[in-house]
C-alpha positions in Angstrom: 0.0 0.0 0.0 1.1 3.6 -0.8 0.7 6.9 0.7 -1.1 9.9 -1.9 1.0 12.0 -0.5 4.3 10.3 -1.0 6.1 12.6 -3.5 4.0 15.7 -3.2 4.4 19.2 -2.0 1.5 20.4 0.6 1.3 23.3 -2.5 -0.2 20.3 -4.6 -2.8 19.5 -2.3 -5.9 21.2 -2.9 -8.1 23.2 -1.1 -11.8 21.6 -0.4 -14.5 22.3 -0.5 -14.2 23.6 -4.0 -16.1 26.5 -6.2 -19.2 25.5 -8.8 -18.7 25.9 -12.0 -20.7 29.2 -12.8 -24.2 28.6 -14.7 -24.2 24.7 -13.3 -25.7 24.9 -9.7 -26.8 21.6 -10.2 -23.1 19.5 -11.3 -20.4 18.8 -8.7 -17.5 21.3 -8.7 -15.3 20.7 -12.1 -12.6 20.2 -9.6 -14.1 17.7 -7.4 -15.2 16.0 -10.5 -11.5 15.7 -12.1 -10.3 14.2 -8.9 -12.7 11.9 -8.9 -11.4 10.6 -12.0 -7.7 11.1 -12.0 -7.2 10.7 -7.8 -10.0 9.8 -6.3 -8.6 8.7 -3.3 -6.0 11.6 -2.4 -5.8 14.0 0.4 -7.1 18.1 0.1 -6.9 20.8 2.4 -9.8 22.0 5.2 -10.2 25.3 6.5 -8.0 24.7 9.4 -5.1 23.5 7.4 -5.9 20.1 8.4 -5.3 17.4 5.6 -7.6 14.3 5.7 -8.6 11.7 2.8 -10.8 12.5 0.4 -12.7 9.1 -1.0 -15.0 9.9 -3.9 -15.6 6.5 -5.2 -18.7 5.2 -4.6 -17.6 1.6 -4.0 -15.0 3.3 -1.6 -17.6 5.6 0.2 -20.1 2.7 1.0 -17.5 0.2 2.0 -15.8 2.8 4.8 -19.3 4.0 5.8 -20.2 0.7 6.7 -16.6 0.3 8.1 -17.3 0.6 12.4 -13.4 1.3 12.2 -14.3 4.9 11.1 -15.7 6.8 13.6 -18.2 10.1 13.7 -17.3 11.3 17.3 -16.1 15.0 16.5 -13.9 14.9 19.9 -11.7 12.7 18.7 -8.5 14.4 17.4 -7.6 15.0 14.3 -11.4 15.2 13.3 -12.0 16.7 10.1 -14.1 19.8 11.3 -16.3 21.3 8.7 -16.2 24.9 10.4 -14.5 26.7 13.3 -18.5 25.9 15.3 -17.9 22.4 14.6 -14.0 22.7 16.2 -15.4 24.4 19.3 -17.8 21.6 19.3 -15.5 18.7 19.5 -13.4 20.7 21.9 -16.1 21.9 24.3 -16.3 17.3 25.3 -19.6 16.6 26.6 -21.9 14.2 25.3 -22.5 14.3 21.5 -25.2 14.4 19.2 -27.0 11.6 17.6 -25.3 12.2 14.4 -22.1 12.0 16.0 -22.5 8.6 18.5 -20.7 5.9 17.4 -22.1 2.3 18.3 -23.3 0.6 20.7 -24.3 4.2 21.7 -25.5 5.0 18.5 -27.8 1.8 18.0 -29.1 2.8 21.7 -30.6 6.0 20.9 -31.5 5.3 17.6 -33.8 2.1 18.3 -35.3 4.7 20.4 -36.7 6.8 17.6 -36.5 4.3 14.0 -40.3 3.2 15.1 -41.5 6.7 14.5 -40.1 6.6 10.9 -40.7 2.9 10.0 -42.7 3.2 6.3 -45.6 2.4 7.4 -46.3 4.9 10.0 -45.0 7.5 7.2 -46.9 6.3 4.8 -50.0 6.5 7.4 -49.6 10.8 7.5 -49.8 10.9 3.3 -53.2 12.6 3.2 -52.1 15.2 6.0 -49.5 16.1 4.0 -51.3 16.3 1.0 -53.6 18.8 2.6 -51.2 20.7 4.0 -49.6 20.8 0.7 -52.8 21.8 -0.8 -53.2 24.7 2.0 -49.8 26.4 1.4 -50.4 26.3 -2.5 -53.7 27.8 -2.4 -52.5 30.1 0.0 -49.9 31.3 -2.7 -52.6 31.5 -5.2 -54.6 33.8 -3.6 -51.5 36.1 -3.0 -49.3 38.2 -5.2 -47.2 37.4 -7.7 -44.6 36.8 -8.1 -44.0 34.7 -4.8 -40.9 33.3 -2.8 -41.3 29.3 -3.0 -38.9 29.1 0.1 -41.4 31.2 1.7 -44.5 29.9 0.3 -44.0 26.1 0.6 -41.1 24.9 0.3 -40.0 26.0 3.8 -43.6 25.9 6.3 -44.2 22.6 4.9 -41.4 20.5 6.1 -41.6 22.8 9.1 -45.4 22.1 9.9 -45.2 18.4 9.5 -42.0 17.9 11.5 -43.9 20.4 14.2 -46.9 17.5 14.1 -45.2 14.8 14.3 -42.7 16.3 17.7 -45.6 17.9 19.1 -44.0 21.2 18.8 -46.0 24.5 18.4 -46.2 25.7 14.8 -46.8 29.0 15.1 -42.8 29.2 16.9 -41.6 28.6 13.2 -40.2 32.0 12.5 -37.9 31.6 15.5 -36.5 27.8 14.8 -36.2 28.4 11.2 -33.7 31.2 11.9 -31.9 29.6 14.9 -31.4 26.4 12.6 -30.5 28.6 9.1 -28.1 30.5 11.0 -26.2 27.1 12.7 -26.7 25.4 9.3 -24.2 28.5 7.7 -20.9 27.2 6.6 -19.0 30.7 7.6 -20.6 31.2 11.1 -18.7 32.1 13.8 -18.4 29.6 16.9 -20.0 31.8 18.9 -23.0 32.7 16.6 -23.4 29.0 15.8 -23.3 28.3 20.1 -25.5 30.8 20.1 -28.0 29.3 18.4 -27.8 25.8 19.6 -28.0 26.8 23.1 -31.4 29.1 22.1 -32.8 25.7 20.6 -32.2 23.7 23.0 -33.3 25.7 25.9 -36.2 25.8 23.4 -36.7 22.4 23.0 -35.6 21.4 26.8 -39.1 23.6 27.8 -41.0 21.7 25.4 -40.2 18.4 27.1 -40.5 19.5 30.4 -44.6 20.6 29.2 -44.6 16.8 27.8 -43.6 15.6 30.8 -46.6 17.2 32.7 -48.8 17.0 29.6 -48.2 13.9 27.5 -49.6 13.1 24.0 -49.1 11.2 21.1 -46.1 12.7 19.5 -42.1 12.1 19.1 -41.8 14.7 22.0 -44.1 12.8 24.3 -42.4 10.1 23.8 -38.9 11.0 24.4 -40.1 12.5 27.5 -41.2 9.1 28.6 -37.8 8.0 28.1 -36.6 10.8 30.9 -39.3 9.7 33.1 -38.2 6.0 32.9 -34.4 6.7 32.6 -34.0 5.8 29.3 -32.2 9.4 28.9 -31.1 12.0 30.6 -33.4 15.5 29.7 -30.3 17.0 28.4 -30.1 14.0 25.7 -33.9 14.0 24.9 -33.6 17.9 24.6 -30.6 17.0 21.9 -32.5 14.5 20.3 -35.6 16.2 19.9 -33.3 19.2 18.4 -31.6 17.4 16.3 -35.0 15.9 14.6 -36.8 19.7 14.7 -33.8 21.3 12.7 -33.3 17.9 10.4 -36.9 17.5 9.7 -37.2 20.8 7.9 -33.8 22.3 6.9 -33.0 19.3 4.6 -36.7 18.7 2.9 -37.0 22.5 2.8 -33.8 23.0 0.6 -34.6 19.7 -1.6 -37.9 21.0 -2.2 -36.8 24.0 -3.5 -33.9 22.8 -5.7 -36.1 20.0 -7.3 -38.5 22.9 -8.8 -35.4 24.7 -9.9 -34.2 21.7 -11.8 -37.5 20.5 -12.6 -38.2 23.9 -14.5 -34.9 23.6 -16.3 -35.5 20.1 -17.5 -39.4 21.0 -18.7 -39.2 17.4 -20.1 -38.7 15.6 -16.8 -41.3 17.7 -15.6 -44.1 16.6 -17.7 -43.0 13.4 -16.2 -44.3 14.0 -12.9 -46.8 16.4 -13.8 -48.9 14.3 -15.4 -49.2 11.2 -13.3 -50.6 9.8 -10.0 -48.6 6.8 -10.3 -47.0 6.5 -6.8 -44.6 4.2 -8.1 -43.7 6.9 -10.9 -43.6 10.0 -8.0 -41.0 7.5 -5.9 -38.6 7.1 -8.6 -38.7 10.3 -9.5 -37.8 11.4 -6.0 -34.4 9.3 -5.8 -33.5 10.0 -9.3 -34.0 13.9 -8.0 -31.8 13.3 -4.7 -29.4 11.4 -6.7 -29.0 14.4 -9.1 -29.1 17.1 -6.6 -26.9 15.3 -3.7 -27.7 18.9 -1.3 -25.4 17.6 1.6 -22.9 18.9 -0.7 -19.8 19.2 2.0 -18.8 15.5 2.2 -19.9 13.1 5.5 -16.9 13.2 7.5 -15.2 10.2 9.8 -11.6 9.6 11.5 -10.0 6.2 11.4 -10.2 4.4 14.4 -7.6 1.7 12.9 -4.8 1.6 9.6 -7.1 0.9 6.8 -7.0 -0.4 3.6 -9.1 0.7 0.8 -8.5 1.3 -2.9 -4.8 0.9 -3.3 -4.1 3.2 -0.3 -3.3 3.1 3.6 -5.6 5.2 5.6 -3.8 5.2 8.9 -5.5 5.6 12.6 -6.1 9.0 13.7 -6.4 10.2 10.0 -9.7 12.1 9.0 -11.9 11.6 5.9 -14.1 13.3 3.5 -16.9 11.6 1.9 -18.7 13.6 -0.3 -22.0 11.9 -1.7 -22.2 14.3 -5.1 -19.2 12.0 -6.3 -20.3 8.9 -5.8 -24.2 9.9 -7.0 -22.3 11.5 -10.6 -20.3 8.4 -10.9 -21.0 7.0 -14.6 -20.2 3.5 -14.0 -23.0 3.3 -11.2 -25.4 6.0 -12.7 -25.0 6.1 -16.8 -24.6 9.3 -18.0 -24.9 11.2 -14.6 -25.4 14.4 -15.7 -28.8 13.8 -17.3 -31.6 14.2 -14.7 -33.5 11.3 -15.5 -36.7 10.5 -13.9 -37.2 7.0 -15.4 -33.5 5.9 -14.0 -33.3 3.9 -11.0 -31.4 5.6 -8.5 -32.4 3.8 -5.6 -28.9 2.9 -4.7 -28.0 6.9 -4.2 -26.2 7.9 -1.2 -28.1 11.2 -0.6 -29.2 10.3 2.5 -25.6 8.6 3.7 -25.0 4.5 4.3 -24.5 2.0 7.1 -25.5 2.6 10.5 -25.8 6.6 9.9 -27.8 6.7 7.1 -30.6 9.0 7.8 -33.8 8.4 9.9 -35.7 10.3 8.7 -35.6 9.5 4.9 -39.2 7.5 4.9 -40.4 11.1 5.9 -38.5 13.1 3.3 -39.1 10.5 0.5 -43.1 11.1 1.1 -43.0 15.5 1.1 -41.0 15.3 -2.1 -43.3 12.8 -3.8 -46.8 14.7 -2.2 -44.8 18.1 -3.3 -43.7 17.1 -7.2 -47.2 15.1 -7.9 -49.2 18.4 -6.6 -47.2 21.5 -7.1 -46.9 21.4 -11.3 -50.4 19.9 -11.7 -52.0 22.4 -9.9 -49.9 25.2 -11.6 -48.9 24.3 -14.4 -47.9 27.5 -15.9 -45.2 28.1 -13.1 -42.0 29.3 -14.1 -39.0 30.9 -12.5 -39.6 35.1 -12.3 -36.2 35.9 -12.5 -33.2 34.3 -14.5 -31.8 31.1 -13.3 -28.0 33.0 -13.1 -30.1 35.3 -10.6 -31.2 32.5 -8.0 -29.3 32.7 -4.8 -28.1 29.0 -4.4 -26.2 28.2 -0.8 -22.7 28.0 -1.7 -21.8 28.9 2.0 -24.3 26.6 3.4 -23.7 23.0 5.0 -27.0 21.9 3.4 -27.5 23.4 -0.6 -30.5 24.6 -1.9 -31.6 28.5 -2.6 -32.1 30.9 -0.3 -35.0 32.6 -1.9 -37.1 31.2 -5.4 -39.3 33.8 -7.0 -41.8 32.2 -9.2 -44.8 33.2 -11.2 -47.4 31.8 -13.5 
C-alpha cells in the first residue's frame, strides 16, 4: 500500500470544499469532478489547514461508511471539522449528538426513535401532507405574484409536519427556522453558531419538560417518557428532539426547493411528474432527483479508528476523511450518463441520504413530502416558471446543506 501524499508538495494539495462551475448549480465542482477521475482517493486541504482523505468512489464511500473502524465522534483528534462551530464543538467534550455517536451508543438512541419513521407509519400521514400541501399552494394563489417558494411552501411545509409529528407549536416557526439557518451556515462564527444551539435547545428542553406534565401522542411525548423512565437524561432528549426539529425541515425544505429549480430547467422531466398519480412513478422520480441534486454537498466526514485499507491506499489511525455523496451519485459506472436528470432511471442505490449505520432516519419522511410536493405542485400550476433568471437565484454556496435561499416564481 502507498501513501497519496508520497512525493508531493503540501502546494499540490488542494483546497476543499471547491467553487461550482458558474451557470451549473446543479453538477459537482469541475474540480471535485476531475479528482474523482484522475485521484479519487488523495488528500485536500480544510479550513483549518488540516489534511484528511478525500474518497470519492462510490464503492470506496459505501464500503468505509459501513466500516465501524471509522468513527463520527467530532472529539476525537484529528477530526476533520467542517467549520471553526464544529471545532469548538468537538473541543467543548460533553456528550454528542446523535449524528455523531458511534455504536453501541449509536444503535441505543436510535432504536429509540427508527419506530417513529418505519414506512408504514409514514406512509400512514400521506393525506395530512397532502392537505397541507394543498393549503400552502392555495395560500400562494390567492397572493401576489410573483411569490418566494422558500417562503410559500417549500420551507412551512417541512416545518409544519416535523412540528406535528414532535408535538412542537407551529406558530414558533419564524424563530426555529432562523436559529437552525443561521447554525446550518458554513461561515458562522463559533460563537453565533453556540448561540443558536443553546437558544434551541433551551427551546426544545421547555418543550419536554410541558410533555412531561402533559403527555400526547407525538415524538416529543415520547422521548419524555424515556426521561421519566431513565431511558435518557433530559439534556439528551432535549438534543434529540433538536436534532430531529432542525433535520426534519432544513434538509426537505432545501430539496424541495432545488427540485422545482431543476425541474423547471428540464421541462421534459417535468411533464413526467406532472402528469401522473402513479405512486410508483412519483418515488422514482424522488431518488433519481436526490441522486441528481446530492444537497449535503460538504462530504460526511469520519476519523479512522484503525490503519485501513481501501482502494490501493493506507488510511492510517487517527487520520480524517471526506466523503462527499455528489461524487459517488455522478459516478458514470453506477449512474450512466450522470449528468442527465433522468426520472425513469433507477437511483435507488443513491447515497443522498448517507450509508450503514448513519444513514438517515428520517428518509421514509422526506421521500413522502418530495413525492406529495412534485405530484401536486406542477399539476395544480402548471404555468409556473421561474420570475427571474436562473443566473439570478441565490443558491447556498456557504451553506452545510444546498439549496436556494429565496425562489421567486410566477405563472
Amino acid at each position: 500500500m502507498t501513501n497519496a501524499l508520497a512525493g508531493t508538495s503540501s502546494k499540490a494539495i488542494p483546497d476543499f470544499p471547491m467553487p461550482r462551475e458558474a451557470g451549473c448549480p446543479f453538477a459537482p465542482p469541475p474540480q471535485l469532478r476531475q479528482l474523482h477521475a484522475e485521484q479519487p482517493l488523495t488528500k485536500v486541504r480544510l479550513w483549518d489547514g488540516g489534511t484528511p482523505w478525500l474518497v470519492t468512489r462510490f464503492e470506496d464511500q459505501r464500503a468505509l461508511l459501513a466500516d465501524q473502524r471509522c468513527s463520527v465522534d467530532l472529539r476525537r483528534p484529528g477530526f476533520p471539522y467542517m467549520n471553526p462551530a464544529f471545532r469548538e464543538s468537538g473541543r467543548r467534550g460533553g456528550q454528542p449528538s446523535f449524528l455523531n455517536m458511534d455504536d453501541p451508543e449509536h444503535a441505543r438512541v436510535r432504536r429509540m426513535l427508527s419506530g417513529a419513521f418505519t414506512i408504514k407509519r409514514v406512509e400512514a400521514l400521506r393525506p395530512a401532507v397532502q392537505r397541507m400541501t394543498d393549503d400552502f399552494i392555495d395560500t400562494m394563489l390567492a397572493g401576489p405574484k410573483p411569490a418566494d417558494l422558500v417562503r410559500a411552501l417549500a420551507l412551512p411545509l417541512p416545518s409544519l409536519v416535523i412540528c406535528e409529528q414532535l408535538g412542537v407549536p407551529y406558530e414558533d416557526h419564524d424563530f426555529f427556522q432562523h436559529q437552525s439557518e443561521v447554525g446550518l451556515r458554513h461561515d458562522v462564527s463559533p460563537e453565533e453558531s453556540g448561540a443558536a444551539r443553546r437558544a434551541l435547545l433551551a427551546y426544545v428542553s421547555g418543550q419536554i419538560e410541558k410533555k412531561l406534565a402533559n403527555p400526547s401522542d407525538d415524538l416529543l411525548s415520547e422521548l419524555a417518557s424515556r426521561v421519566r423512565e431513565g431511558d435518557l437524561t433530559h439534556e439528551e432528549a432535549a438534543a434529540m428532539g433538536l436534532l430531529l426539529l432542525g433535520a426534519g425541515h432544513e434538509t426537505s425544505a432545501n430539496m424541495i426547493a432545488l427540485s422545482v429549480v431543476a425541474l423547471l430547467e428540464n421541462p421534459d422531466q417535468l411533464a413526467i411528474v406532472r402528469d401522473t398519480d402513479d405512486q410508483k412513478v412519483l418515488a422514482k422520480a424522488a431518488d433519481e432527483l436526490l441522486r441528481y441534486l446530492t444537497i449535503i454537498h460538504i462530504g460526511n466526514r469520519r476519523i479512522a479508528l484503525e490503519d485501513i485499507e481501501i482502494g490501493g491506499r493506507t488510511i492510517r489511525a487517527g487520520e480524517g476523511m471526506v466523503l462527499p455523496s455528489i461524487t459517488a451519485n455522478w459516478q458514470d459506472d453506477v449512474f450512466p450518463d450522470p449528468d442527465r436528470l433522468d426520472l425513469t432511471r433507477d437511483a435507488r442505490q443513491h447515497q443522498a441520504f448517507g450509508f450503514g449505520i448513519h444513514q438517515c432516519l428520517g428518509q421514509p419522511l422526506a421521500r413522502l413530502e418530495l413525492q406529495v410536493v412534485y405530484g401536486t405542485l406542477f399539476r395544480r400550476i402548471p404555468t409556473l416558471r421561474l420570475a427571474t433568471d436562473l443566473e439570478k437565484l441565490p443558491f447556498k454556496e456557504d451553506g452545510l446543506v444546498y439549496g436556494v435561499y429565496e425562489l421567486p416564481v410566477t405563472w
